[in-house]
C-alpha positions, 0 to 999 in steps of 0.5 A, a space after each residue: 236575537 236573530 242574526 242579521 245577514 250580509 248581502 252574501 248570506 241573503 243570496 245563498 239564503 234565497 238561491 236555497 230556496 231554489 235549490 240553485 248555486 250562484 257566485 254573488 259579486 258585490 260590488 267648504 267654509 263655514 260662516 262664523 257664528 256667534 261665539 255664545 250661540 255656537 259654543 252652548 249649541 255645540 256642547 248641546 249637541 255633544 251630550 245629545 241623547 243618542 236616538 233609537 230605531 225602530 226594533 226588528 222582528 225576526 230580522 224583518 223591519 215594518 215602515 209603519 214603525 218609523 216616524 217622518 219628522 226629524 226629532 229636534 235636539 238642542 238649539 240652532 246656531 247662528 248660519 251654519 253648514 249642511 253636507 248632504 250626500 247625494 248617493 251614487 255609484 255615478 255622477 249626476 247627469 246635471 240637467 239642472 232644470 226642471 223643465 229638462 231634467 230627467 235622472 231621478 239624482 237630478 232633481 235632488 240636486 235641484 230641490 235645493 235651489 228650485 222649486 215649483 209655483 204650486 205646492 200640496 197637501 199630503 193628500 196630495 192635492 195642490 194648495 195655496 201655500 205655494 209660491 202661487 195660488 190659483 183659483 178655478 172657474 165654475 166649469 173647471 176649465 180655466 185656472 187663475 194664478 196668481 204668482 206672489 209678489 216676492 217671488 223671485 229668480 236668484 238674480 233679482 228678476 220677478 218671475 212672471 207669468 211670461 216665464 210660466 207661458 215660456 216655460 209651456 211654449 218650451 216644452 210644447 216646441 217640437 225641438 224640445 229635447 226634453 221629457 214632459 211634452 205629453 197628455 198634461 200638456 196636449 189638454 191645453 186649449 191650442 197646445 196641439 195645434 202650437 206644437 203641430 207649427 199650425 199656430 204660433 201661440 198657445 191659445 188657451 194660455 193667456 198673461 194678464 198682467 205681470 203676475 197673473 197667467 190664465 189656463 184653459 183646457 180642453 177637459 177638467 179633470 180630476 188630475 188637474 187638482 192634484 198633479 197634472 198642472 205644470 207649475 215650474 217657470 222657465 226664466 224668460 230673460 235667460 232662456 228667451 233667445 236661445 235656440 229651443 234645442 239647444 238650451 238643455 246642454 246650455 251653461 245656463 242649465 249646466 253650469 249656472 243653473 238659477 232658481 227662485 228656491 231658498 239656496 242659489 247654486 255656488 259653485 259645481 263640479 260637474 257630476 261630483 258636487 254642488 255649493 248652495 248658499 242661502 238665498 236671503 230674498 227666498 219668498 218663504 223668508 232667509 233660510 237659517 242656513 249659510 250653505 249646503 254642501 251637495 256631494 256625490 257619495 258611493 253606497 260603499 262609503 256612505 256609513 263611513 262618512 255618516 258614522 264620521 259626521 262628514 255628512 249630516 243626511 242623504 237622499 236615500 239610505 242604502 235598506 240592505 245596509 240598515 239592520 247592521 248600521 241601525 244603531 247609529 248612534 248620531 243619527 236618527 232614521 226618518 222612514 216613510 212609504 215611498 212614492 215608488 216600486 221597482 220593476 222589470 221592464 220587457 221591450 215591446 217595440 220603439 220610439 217613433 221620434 217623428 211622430 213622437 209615439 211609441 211604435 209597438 213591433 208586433 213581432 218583438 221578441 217579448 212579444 208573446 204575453 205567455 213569456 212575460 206571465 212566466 217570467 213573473 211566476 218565475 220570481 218569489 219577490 216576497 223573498 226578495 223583500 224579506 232576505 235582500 231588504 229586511 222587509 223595508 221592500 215588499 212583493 209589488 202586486 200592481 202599477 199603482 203602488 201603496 202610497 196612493 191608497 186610495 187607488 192602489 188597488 190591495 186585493 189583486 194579487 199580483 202574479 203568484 210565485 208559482 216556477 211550477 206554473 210557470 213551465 207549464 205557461 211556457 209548455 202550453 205557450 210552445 217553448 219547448 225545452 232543448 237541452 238544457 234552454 228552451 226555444 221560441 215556438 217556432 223552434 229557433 233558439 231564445 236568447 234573452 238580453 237582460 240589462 240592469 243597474 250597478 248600485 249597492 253591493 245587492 244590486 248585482 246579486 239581485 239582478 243574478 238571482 232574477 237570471 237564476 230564477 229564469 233559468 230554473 224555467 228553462 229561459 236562456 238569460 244573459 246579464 249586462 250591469 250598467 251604471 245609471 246614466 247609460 242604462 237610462 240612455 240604452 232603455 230610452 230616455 232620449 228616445 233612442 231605444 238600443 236594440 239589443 235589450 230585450 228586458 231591464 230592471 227599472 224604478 220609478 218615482 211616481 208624481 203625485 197625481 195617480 194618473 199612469 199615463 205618463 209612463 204609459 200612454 202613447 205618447 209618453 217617452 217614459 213609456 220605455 216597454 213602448 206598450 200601446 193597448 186600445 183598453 188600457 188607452 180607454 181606461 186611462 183616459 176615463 181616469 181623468 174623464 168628468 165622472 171620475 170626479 167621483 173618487 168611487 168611479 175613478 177608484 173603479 176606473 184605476 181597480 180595472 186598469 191595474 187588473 188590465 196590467 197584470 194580464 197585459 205584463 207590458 212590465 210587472 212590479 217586483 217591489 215597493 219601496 220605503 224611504 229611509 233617511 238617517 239624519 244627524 242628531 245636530 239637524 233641526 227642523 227636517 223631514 221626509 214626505 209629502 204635506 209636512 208643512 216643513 220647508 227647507 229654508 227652515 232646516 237648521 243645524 244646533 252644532 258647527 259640525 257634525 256628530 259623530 258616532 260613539 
């Protein structure tokens, strides 16, 4: 049986194949149940039948092994208590609206207690299982939705088609601080004219009665199925007299956050902890459980605390600690390919807040595309994948990663690792060497400002391996680790870009419809390279254009706009990703993934408390 490695041993491993040196660092109260149901569900629950993960070969994991749907053992109890840990080596932000929400750790802490109008199928298209349901003209201009009658917010209100207009009216005010405000909502009939000042509503927005709410826009498109129809209200009896500004820092989205989800939010202690209760009017039905139990768990201690059963799941499995935890014998692994990859990310210009576009700077410092392309060949991410995740991270080749498969475009290479190549990039580009770093063609030195996140005991490793792995070329990079809040804020997300980084290391999830322009049009504040392209503004735009209907041509459009990305290098993708979840063996009725049909007010747990490991 092969070894398994440590974070330590996996970097010497992958520095050997560059034949470089490098230090590595690493970095309640339950509600009684009923006596009869708790006792013979606990003692179910004690002799449960320890679960198995998937076995590796050769140290290396496939994600296709793992199923998505949690194994049910033993019976629910009456009520209960479900600790879930959120983990981070950071407090979350507490943005907890999903109007203004931005951090990745946000929105965990709001599924529980909010949710959208509309939900989807695993194919991602929008149904009418949700909270809504929607019926389309015979142009696929207008849309019709119709808010079911016992949907409502956590104080009793309705929600209402006038907190859905509210909500679009919000993110189209141009004192909006948020981050949504972009082609999905510039595609509405009269948003630009509303958020122009040049008219006080929105015209293609129209209530028709308390219930229903009437969207026309300017073309149909095929996003407008599966992704691209802003579905979250904003509670209007709340939110309707504040100053737009000013509702995102508001105690009402801070500290009292409301929902029309299955669990209403307790009690929070900012950054650290949330308490959910059951919210018994869900529209679903009354969650079977009492309370959840949210808090912030560092990936040092996450094993610890699973291995105890103080936590019975988490938002996401640290992959370099799996191989040696897999074994856990009170818990089940739940894997599924992820709606994400990692990438490098190089600063190409800023964001221009007034006309709230990116303003590329021709004379940026990672301006020369020659310099991008060989910082590419420069890194071996299929070695990154294999040594630092066990093959649970794989080479990412294109910006459209394999959950969509239908549009992840499988024969473009990506950038070949080549560090051989890639000196000869710079050589030809005119970054000659001097001593022991190259200079810019024009023979001044280059330094380049390197930032990326702290996180798991590999996050510094890796990101050093990345330095090592520029530096074999002749690049001068120098490495700050930042924790999560404040990188975001240094690369952009409020807009203001800090000029003094030069590239990053990011992730992202993607939505669910396939469209890239939210990271990359124009006018999207996420676009954090501030990348603009004439050919990638056509292509994107033909994306959602009427012929890409045709799922053959729209295949085509997204096939030529990745190969566009892979020349262009505003940013190159270094990993997608699976999602591990290991879950109790007392939890019933869970899973990860999109289109399970499995809802959260139907989790349960068959034991007062959780398993521990034997």
């Amino acid at each position: 049986m092969t070894k398994r490695k440590t974070a330590k041993t996996m970097l010497v491993s992958l520095m050997l194949v560059l034949s470089l040196a490098v230090t590595a660092c690493g970095s309640g109260n339950n509600e009684a149940a009923k006596p009869s149901a708790t006792t013979a569900a606990t003692d179910a629950a004690a002799t449960a039948a320890p679960t198995t993960a998937p076995a590796s070969e050769d140290g290396l994991y496939n994600i296709a092994d793992f199923s998505n749907v949690k194994t049910n053992q033993g019976e629910a109890i009456e009520g209960g208590t479900l600790n879930y840990g959120l983990v981070s080596d950071t407090p979350f932000e507490g943005t907890l609206n999903f109007n203004f929400y931005s951090g990745n750790p946000d929105s965990k802490v709001l599924e529980w207690f909010d949710e959208g109008l509309l939900t989807w199928d695993k194919n991602y298209v929008y149904t009418n299982d949700g909270a809504a349901t929607y019926e389309v003209s015979e142009d696929g201009r207008t849309f019709t939705f119709t808010i079911r009658d016992n949907v409502n917010w956590h104080d009793g209100q309705p929600v209402t088609a006038e907190d859905w207009l509210f909500a679009h009216e919000v993110i189209g005010n141009p004192a909006y601080d948020g981050p949504r405000y972009g082609s999905d909502f510039t595609n509405i009939v009269g948003m630009e004219e509303y958020h122009a000042g040049t008219a006080k509503t929105i015209s293609g927005i129209k209530v028709l009665n308390e219930k229903q709410l009437e969207i026309t826009y300017v073309k149909s498109t095929p996003s407008l199925l599966t992704g691209s129809i802003w579905s979250y209200p904003l509670a209007k009896h709340i939110f309707g007299n504040m100053d737009v500004a000013k509702i995102s820092a508001s105690p009402e989205v801070r500290q009292k956050p409301i929902g029309f989800g299955p669990f209403k939010v307790e009690s929070i202690v900012p950054g650290e902890s949330v308490v959910y209760v059951k919210n018994e009017d869900y529209w679903r039905g009354a969650p079977k459980l009492d309370k959840v139990v949210l808090k912030v768990v560092p990936p040092t201690t996450v094993v610890q605390e699973l291995k105890a059963g103080n936590i019975d799941l988490v938002d996401s499995f640290p992959i370099d600690q799996f191989p040696d935890n897999s074994g856990l014998s009170n818990v089940e692994y739940l894997g599924a390919v992820d709606r994400a990859y990692t990438y490098i990310g190089f600063k190409l210009g800023k964001w221009d807040a007034a006309k709230s576009v990116v303003a590329p700077d021709p004379n940026a410092k990672m301006g020369n595309v020659a310099l991008r392309k060989a910082m590419w060949q420069a890194v071996d991410n299929d070695a990154v994948g294999k040594n630092f995740y066990h093959g649970l991270r794989w080479n990412a080749t294109t910006l459209i990663p394999p959950s969509h498969p239908e549009f992840h475009d499988d024969s473009n290479p990506g950038m070949p690792y080549d560090p051989e190549a890639a000196k000869k990039t710079l050589e030809d580009a005119g970054f000659k060497m001097n001593g022991e770093f190259r200079t810019n063609p024009d023979g001044t030195p280059l330094t380049i400002n390197f930032i990326s996140m702290t996180g798991s005991d590999i996050a510094e490793p890796l990101a050093q391996y990345y330095v090592q792995s520029w530096k074999a070329i002749g690049l001068n990079v120098t490495l700050e680790m930042v924790e999560f809040n404040t990188f975001y804020d240094r690369v952009g997300s409020n807009g203001e870009d800090d000029p003094s980084v030069d590239v990053y290391q990011g992730a992202w999830t993607v939505g669910i419809d396939v469209d890239p322009q939210g990271l990359y049009g124009r006018d999207a504040i996420y676009n954090f390279p501030r990348y603009a392209n004439d050919e990638s503004d056509r292509l994107m735009a033909e994306g959602v254009s009427e012929a890409a209907f045709d799922v053959e041509k729209r295949k085509e459009i997204y096939k030529e706009w990745q190969a566009l990305m892979v020349e262009e290098i505003p940013v190159f993708p270094t990993l997608y990703r699976a999602a591990l979840v290991p879950v109790n063996n007392r939890v019933l009725n869970y899973a990860i993934g999109d289109g399970t049909g499995i809802y959260l007010n139907e989790l349960a747990v068959s034991a007062d408390k959780g398993i521990a490991a034997k």
